[in-house]
C-alpha positions as CSV (number, residue, x, y, z in Angstrom):
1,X,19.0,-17.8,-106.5
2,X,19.4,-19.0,-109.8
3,X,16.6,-20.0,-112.1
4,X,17.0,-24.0,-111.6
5,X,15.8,-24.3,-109.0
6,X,13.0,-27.0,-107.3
7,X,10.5,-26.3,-104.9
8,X,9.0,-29.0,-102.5
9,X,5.9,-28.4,-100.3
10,X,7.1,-28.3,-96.2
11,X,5.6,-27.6,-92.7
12,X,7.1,-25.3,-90.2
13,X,5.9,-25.8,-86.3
14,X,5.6,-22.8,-83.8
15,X,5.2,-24.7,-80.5
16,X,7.4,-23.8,-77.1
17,X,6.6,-25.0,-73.9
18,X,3.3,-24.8,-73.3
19,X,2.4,-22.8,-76.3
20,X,1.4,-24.2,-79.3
21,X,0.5,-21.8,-82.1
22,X,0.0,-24.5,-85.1
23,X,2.0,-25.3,-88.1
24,X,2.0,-23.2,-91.2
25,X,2.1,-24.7,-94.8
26,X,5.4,-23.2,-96.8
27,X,7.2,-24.4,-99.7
28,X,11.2,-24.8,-99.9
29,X,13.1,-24.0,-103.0
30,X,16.7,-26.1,-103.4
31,X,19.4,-24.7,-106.0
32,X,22.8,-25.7,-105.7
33,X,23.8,-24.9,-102.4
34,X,21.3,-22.4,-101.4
35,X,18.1,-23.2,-99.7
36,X,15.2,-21.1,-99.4
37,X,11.7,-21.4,-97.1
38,X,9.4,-19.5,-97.3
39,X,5.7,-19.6,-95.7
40,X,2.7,-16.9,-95.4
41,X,2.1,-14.9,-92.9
42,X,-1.7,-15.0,-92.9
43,X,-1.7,-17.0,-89.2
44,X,0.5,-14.0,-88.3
45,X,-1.4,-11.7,-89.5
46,X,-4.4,-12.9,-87.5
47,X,-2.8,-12.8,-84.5
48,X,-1.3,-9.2,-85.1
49,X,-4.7,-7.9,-85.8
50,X,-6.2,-10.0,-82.7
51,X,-4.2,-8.4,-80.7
52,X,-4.6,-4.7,-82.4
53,X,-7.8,-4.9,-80.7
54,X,-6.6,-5.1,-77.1
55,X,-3.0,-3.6,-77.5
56,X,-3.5,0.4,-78.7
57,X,0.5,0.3,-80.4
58,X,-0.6,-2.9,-82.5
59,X,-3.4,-1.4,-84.0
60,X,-1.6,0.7,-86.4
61,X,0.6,-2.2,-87.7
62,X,-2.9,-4.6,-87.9
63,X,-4.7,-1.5,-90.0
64,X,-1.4,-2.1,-92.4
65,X,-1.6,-5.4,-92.5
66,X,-5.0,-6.5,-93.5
67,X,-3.9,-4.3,-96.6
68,X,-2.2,-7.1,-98.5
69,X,-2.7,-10.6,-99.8
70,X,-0.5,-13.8,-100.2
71,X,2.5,-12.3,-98.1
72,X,5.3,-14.3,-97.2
73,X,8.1,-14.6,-94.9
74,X,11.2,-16.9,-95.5
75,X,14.9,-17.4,-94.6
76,X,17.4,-18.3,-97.1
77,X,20.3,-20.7,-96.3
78,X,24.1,-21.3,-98.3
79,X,26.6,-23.2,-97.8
């Protein structure tokens, strides 16, 4: 992306079916024809290390994770 670019606050819901795991704050960055969203992955996180607990292969990737701060995820779009 180039550097002009604008960033707006969104929202992204995780909900199917019966499950609904919340909605996570993000921000979206708009240049030109390229969109980018990105979100952290503290809820994520949680649930990875929640589940460390009770699943012995998740453990390792939970120890990792509560290693880092202010991690995001995103997806970037073009047309």
């Amino acid at each position: 992306m180039n550097s002009m670019r604008r960033r707006t606050a969104s929202a992204l819901h995780f909900a199917k079916g019966k499950f609904d795991l919340g909605t996570v704050a993000g921000h979206a960055y708009l240049s030109g024809n390229e969109l980018q969203l990105v979100f952290p992955v503290t809820k994520l996180v949680d649930m990875i290390t929640a589940l460390g607990s009770k699943i012995q292969s998740l453990s390792a990737l939970s120890s990792l994770l509560e290693k880092y701060e202010n991690v995001y995820i995103g997806f970037q779009f073009a047309k």
